[in-house]
PLY file of the C-alpha trace (Angstrom):
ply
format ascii 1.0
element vertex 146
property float x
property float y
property float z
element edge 145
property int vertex1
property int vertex2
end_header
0.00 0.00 0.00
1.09 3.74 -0.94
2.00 5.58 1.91
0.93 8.63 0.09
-2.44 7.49 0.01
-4.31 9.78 2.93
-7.15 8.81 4.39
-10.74 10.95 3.86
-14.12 11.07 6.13
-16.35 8.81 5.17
-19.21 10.33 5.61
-17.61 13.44 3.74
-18.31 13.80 -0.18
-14.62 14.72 -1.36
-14.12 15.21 -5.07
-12.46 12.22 -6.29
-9.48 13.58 -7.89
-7.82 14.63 -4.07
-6.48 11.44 -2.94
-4.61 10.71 -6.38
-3.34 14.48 -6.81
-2.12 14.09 -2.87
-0.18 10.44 -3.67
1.04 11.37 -7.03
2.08 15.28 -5.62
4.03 13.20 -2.25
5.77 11.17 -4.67
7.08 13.83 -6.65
8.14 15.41 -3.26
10.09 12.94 -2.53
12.07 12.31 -5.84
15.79 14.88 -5.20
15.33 15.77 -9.39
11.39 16.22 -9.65
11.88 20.26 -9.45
10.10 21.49 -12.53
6.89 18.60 -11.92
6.99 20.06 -7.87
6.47 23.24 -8.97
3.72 22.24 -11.68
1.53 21.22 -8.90
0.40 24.90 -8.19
-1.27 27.55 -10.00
0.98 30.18 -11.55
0.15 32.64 -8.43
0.25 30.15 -5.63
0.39 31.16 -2.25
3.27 28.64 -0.61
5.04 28.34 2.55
7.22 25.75 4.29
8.10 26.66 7.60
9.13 29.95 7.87
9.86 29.80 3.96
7.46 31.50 2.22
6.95 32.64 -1.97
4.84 33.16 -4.06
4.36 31.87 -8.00
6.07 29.66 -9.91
9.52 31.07 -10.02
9.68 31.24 -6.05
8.41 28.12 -5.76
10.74 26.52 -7.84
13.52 27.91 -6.12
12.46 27.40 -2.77
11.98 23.67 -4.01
15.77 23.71 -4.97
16.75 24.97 -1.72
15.22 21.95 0.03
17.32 19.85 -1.54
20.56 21.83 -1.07
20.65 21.67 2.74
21.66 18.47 4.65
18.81 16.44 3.47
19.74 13.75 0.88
16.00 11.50 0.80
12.58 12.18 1.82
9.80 9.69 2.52
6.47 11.30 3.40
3.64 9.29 4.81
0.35 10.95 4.56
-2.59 9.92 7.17
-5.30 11.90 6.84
-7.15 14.55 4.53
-9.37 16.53 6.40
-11.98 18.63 4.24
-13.16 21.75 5.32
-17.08 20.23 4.54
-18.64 18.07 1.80
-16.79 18.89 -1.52
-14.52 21.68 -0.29
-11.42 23.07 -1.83
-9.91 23.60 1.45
-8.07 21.00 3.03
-6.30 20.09 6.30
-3.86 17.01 6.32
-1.20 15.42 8.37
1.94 12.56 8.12
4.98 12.30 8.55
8.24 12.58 6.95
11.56 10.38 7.54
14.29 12.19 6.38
17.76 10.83 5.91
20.80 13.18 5.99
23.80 13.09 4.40
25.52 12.65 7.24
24.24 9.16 7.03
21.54 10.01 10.19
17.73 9.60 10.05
14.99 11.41 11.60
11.32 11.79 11.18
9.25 14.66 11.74
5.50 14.84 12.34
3.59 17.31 10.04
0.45 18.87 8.87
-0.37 21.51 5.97
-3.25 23.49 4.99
-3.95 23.49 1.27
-6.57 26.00 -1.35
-7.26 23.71 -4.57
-8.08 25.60 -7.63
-8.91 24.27 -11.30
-6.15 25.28 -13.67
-6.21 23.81 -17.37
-8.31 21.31 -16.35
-6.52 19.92 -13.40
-6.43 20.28 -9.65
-3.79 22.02 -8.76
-2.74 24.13 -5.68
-3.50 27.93 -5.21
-2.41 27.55 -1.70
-0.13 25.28 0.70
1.04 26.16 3.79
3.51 23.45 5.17
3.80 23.11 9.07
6.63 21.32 10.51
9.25 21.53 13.22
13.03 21.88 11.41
14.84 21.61 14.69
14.96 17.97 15.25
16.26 17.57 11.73
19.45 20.68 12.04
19.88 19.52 15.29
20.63 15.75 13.80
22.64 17.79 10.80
25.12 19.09 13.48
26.02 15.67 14.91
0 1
1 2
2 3
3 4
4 5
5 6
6 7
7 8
8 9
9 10
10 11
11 12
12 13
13 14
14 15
15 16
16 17
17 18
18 19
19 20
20 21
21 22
22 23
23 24
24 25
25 26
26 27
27 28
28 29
29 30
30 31
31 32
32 33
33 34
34 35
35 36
36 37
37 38
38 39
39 40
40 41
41 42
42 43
43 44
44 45
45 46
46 47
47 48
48 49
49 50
50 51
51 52
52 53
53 54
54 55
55 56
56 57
57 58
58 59
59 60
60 61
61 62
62 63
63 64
64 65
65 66
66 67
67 68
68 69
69 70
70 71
71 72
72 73
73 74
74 75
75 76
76 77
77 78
78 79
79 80
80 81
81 82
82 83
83 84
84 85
85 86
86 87
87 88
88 89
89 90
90 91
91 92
92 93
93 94
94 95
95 96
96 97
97 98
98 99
99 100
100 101
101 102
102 103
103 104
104 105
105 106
106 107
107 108
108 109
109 110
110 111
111 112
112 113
113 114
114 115
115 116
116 117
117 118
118 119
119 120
120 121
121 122
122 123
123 124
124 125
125 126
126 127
127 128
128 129
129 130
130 131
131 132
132 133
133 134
134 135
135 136
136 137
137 138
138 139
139 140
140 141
141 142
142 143
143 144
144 145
């Protein structure tokens, strides 16, 4: 089983497209060369912050998705639990994993983390108009310093 594949409420109507865009979109996360297909997921104006990183648009998107990769992580694995829709057939969405990062110091460490997220339509796809990422960087620089 995927473990990009979130859950949703069941008795929740949640267009059907989510879960796919969600386990294809944490898969391309997770691949160190997917930069231009990250960035594809959003609208050209997307709102997006990660952390305290935030940008807007394409451009700043793409490099903030560059910079993730430059620091002292060397392989992501997300695992996505739940979806939480703001109602029956929202756009708005609430979700939460995790994410076991290894280092290329050779250490591991995995983070809890949840993200709020705007879907928009955008040449006829789902695509993000805003994700805000929420997760704690310290355990993962303080395992970079060891």
């Amino acid at each position: 089983m995927s473990t990009y594949k979130g859950q949703t409420p069941s008795d929740l109507k949640v267009d059907p497209r989510i879960v796919p865009f969600f386990e294809r979109f944490y898969a391309v996360s997770d691949d160190p060369e997917a930069h231009e297909e990250y960035a594809q997921s959003f609208v050209p104006d997307a709102d997006f912050a990660m952390g305290a990183k935030k940008t807007v648009g394409y451009d700043g998107i793409l490099e903030l998705r560059h910079g993730l990769w430059a620091g002292p992580v060397k392989s992501r694995k997300h695992s996505l639990t739940k979806i939480f829709p703001f109602g029956g057939g929202s756009n708005e969405l609430m979700l939460y994993g995790t994410v076991a990062y290894g280092l290329k110091n050779g250490k591991e460490v995995t983070v809890d983390w949840a993200a709020r997220a705007v879907m928009a339509e955008h040449q006829d796809a789902l695509k993000f108009k805003l994700y805000q990422v929420y997760v704690d960087s310290t355990p993962v620089a303080n395992a970079a310093k060891e």
